[in-house]
C-alpha angles and dihedrals in degrees: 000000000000127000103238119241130234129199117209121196121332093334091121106041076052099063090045089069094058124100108273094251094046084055091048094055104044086037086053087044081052096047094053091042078058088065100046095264133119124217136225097256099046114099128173114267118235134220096047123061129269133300089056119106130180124218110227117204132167124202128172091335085308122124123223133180148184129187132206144175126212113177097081111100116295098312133084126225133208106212098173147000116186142142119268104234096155115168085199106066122259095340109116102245112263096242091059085050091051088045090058092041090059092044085068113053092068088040099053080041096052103055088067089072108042 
């Protein structure tokens, strides 16, 4: 049985406004995270602790990502979908990294009372 999805703050709003193919790919890496899997182009997201994973996607020399956190429940949670525009090479800019900090605290808060 899947793992059901939920969306925090404007994460999913977020990953309408990619490019279609850009949607396919990251919903298909959450599918699978659904399942328990973990696809090719998932990596661990550092800076915050495990159990979050960022989606990494390329289109058109363009970065997108989408992170989410699974060890939560049962339940995964996408925590934030943006496009990479770092000035500083391939880091992930630092105020994409604080945004997802802050989605967790109430995440990792709100599993105590389901």
């Amino acid at each position: 049985m899947p793992r059901e999805v939920v969306w925090i703050g404007d994460s999913k709003k977020q990953l309408k406004a990619f490019p279609k193919e850009t949607q396919r790919s990251m919903g298909g890496a959450l599918m699978l995270a659904q399942f328990g899997g973990t696809a090719d182009n998932v990596k661990p997201f550092k800076g915050v602790g495990s159990g979050v994973f960022e989606i990494v996607e390329s289109h058109h020399k363009n970065a997108y990502r989408m992170v989410y956190g699974v060890q939560i429940g049962e339940k995964i949670y996408v925590l934030h979908a943006f496009q990479k525009k770092s000035k500083t090479g391939i880091k992930t800019p630092k105020s994409d990294v604080d945004l997802v900090k802050q989605q967790q605290f109430p995440v990792s808060f709100a599993h105590l009372t389901d």
